[in-house]
C-alpha positions in Angstrom: 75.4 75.3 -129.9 78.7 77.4 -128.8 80.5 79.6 -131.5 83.8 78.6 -131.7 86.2 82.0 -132.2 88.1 81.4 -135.7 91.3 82.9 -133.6 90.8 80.7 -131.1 91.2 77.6 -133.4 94.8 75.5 -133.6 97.9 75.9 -131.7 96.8 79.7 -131.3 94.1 78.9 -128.6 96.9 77.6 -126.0 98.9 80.8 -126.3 98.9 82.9 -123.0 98.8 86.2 -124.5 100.3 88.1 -120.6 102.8 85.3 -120.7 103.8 86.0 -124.7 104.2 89.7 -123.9 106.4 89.2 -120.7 108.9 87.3 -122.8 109.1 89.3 -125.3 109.5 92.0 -123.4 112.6 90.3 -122.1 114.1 89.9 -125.6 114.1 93.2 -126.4 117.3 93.6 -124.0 120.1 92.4 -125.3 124.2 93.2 -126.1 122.7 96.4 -128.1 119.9 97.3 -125.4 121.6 96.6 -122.5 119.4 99.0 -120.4 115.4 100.0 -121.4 112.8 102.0 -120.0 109.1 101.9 -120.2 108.7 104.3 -122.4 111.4 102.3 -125.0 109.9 99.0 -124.4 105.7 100.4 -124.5 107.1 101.9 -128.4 109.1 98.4 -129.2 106.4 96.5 -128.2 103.9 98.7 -129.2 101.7 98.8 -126.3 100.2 101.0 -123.6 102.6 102.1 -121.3 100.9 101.2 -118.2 100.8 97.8 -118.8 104.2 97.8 -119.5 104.5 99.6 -116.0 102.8 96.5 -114.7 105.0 93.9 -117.2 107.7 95.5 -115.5 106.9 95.6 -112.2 106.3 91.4 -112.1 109.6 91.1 -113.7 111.6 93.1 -111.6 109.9 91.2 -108.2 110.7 88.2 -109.8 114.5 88.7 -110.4 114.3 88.2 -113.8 114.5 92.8 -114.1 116.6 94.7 -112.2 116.0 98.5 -111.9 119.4 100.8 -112.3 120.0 102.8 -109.1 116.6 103.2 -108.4 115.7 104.9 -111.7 113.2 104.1 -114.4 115.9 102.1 -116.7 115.8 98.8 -116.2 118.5 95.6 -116.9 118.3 91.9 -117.1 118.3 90.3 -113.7 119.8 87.6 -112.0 117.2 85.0 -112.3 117.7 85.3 -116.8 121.2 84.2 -115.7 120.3 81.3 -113.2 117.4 79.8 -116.0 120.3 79.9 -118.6 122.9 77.7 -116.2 119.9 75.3 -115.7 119.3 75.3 -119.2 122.9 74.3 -120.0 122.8 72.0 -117.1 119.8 70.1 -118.5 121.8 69.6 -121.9 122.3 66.5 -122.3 125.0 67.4 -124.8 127.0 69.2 -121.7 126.4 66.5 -119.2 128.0 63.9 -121.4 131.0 66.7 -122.8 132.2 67.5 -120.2 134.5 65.3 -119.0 135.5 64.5 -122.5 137.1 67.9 -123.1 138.3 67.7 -119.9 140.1 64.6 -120.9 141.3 65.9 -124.4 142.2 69.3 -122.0 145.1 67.1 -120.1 145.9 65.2 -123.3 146.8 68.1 -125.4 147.0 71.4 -122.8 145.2 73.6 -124.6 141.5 75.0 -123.9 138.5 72.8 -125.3 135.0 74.0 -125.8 131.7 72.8 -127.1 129.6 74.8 -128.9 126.4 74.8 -130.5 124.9 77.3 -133.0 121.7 80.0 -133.0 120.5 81.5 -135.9 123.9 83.5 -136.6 126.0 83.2 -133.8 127.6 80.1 -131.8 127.2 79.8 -128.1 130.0 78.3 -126.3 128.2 75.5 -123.6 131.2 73.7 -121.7 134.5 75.1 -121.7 137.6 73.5 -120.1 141.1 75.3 -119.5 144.5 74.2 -118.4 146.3 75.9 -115.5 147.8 78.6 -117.6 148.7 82.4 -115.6 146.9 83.2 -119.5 143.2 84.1 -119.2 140.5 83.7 -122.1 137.8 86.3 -122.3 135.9 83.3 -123.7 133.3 81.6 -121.3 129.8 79.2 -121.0 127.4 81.5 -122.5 129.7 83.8 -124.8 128.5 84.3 -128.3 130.6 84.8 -131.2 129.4 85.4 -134.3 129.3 82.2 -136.9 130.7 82.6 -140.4 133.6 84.2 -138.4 134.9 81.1 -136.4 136.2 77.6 -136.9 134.0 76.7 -134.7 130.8 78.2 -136.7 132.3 76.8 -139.8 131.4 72.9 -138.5 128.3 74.1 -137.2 127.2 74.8 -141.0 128.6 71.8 -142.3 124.9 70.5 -143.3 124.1 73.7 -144.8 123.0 73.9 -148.6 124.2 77.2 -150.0 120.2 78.3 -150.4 120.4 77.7 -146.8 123.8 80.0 -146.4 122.2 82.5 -148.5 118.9 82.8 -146.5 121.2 83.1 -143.3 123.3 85.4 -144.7 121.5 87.7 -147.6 123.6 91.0 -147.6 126.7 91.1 -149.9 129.4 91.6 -147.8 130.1 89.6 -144.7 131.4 91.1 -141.5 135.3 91.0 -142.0 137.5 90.4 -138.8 140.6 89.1 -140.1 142.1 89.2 -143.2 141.1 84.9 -143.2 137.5 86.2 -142.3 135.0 85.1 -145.6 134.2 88.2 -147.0 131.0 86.5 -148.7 128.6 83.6 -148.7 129.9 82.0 -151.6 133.7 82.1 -150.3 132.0 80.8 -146.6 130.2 77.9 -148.0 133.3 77.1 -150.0 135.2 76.3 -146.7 132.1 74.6 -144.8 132.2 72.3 -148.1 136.1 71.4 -147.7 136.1 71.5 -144.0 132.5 68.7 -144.3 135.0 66.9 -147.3 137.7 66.7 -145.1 136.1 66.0 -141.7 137.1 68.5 -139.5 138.2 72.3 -139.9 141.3 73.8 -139.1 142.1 78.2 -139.2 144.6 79.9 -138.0 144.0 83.7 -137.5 140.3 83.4 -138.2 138.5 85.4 -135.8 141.9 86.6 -133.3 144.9 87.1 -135.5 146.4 85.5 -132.4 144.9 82.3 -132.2 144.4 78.6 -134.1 141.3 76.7 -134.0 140.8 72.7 -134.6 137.3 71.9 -134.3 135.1 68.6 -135.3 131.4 68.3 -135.5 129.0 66.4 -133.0 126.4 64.3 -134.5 122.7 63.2 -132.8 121.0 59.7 -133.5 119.4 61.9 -136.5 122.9 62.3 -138.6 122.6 65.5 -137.9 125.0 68.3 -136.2 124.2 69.5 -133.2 127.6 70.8 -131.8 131.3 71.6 -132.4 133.8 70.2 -130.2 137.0 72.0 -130.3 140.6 72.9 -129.4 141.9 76.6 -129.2 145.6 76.9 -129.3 147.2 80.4 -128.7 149.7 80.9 -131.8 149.1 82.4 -134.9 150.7 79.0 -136.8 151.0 75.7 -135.7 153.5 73.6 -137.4 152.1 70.5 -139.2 153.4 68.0 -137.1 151.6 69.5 -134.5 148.5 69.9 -136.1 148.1 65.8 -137.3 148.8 64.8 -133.5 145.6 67.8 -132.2 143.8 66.6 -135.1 143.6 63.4 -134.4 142.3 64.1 -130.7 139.7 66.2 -131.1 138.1 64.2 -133.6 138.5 61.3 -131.2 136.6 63.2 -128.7 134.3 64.4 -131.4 133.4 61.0 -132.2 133.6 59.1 -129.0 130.7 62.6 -127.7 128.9 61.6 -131.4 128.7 57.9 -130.1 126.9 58.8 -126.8 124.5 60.7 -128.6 123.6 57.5 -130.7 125.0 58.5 -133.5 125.9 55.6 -135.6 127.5 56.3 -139.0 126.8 53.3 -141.3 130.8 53.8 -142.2 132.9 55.0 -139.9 134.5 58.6 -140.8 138.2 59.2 -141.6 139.2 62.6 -142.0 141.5 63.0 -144.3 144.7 65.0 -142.9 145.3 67.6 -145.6 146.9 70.8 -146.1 144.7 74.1 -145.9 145.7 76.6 -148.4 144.6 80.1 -146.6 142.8 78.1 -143.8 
């Protein structure tokens, strides 16, 4: 009778350990790490640095590596870019977004975005922008980090406060405007008002420069799976404004909800209320 390996038992059988180490080797580049070498990535990954050689190597004839002038530092290639634009593609979310920001984008003239959240940062996934001679450093694929956008705010509207805490254990929370939460307790305070009131509103909240209105996106589960939102380049809006923007983008929050299957067994009304501090 054949011994079956204890390691080789469950879900861990099917795991291709060349293939696990190849991706992994990829995620060690990143914002911080924008540029690695063998000798880096064989200490990282702890392993021997010719099979790192030979990691690299496959990567870099791939695309998915490119090698800096000819050196021994190595970047992320072209082909990481091209499987994240086919990822995005492939999102259902995107495909049926789109052209509902870019409906609520004429209606109201100011950018619209739809983002959805990982780990601790939001990634921005369809983007829309009126003819403006303004450009936004914002685009598909920029990450900001969560607790310090409107945006990220709606994302965590599910969110116990165990699960805020586990997210976030340090103290102190990175500060980027005076409106920034400075820790979990004052965050999950606003994710509990803006999930009360159906929507969030800030002004000055990551750019001292610029208002966000956001809404959340529900699946068929309840859950949220995206923002939807409007970015409006003032630091105040007046409250007149506000009601009419408000109003829209929970519109086009709902109507993207609906062709996910969402199907609330009452139909939401946000509640139009004043923000004190946003």
């Amino acid at each position: 009778m054949t011994q079956t390996n204890p390691s080789e038992t469950g879900a861990d059988k099917y795991v291709v350990p060349a293939l696990e180490r190849g991706l992994r080797l990829l995620q060690e580049f990143g914002r911080d790490s924008r540029t690695l070498g063998a000798p880096e990535l064989a200490r990282r990954l702890e392993l021997p640095r010719a099979t790192v050689f030979r990691m690299l190597n496959t990567l870099e004839g791939m695309g998915f590596l490119e090698r800096i002038d000819g050196g021994s530092e190595y970047r992320l290639g072209m082909a990481v870019l091209r499987l994240g634009f086919e990822y995005l593609s492939s999102l259902e979310l995107t495909e049926l977004g789109q052209p509902l920001i870019a409906r609520l984008c004429d209606d109201i003239s100011y950018p619209c975005n739809i983002v959805v959240r990982d780990n601790r940062s939001i990634i921005y996934v369809a983007k829309v922008t009126p003819q403006s001679p303004l450009a936004s450093s914002v685009r598909v694929g920029t990450r900001l980090p969560a607790h310090g956008t409107v945006l990220g705010r709606v994302l965590m509207g599910d969110m116990s406060l165990a699960e805020l805490r586990a997210l976030y254990p340090e103290e102190h929370l990175e500060a980027f405007t005076a409106n920034t939460p400075k820790t979990v307790m004052a965050l999950f305070n606003l994710v509990e008002a803006d999930r009360v009131r159906g929507y969030a509103f800030g002004e000055g909240f990551y750019e001292a420069s610029i208002s966000t209105i956001a809404a959340p996106v529900r699946d068929h589960s309840g859950r949220i799976v995206a923002a939807l939102g409007s970015t409006i380049p003032a630091p105040q809006v007046s409250p007149s404004q506000v009601d009419g923007l408000v109003q829209r983008v929970l519109a086009a929050a709902n109507e993207l909800s609906g062709l996910l299957n969402y199907r609330p067994q009452v139909q939401p009304q946000a509640q139009i209320l004043p923000m004190p501090g946003h």
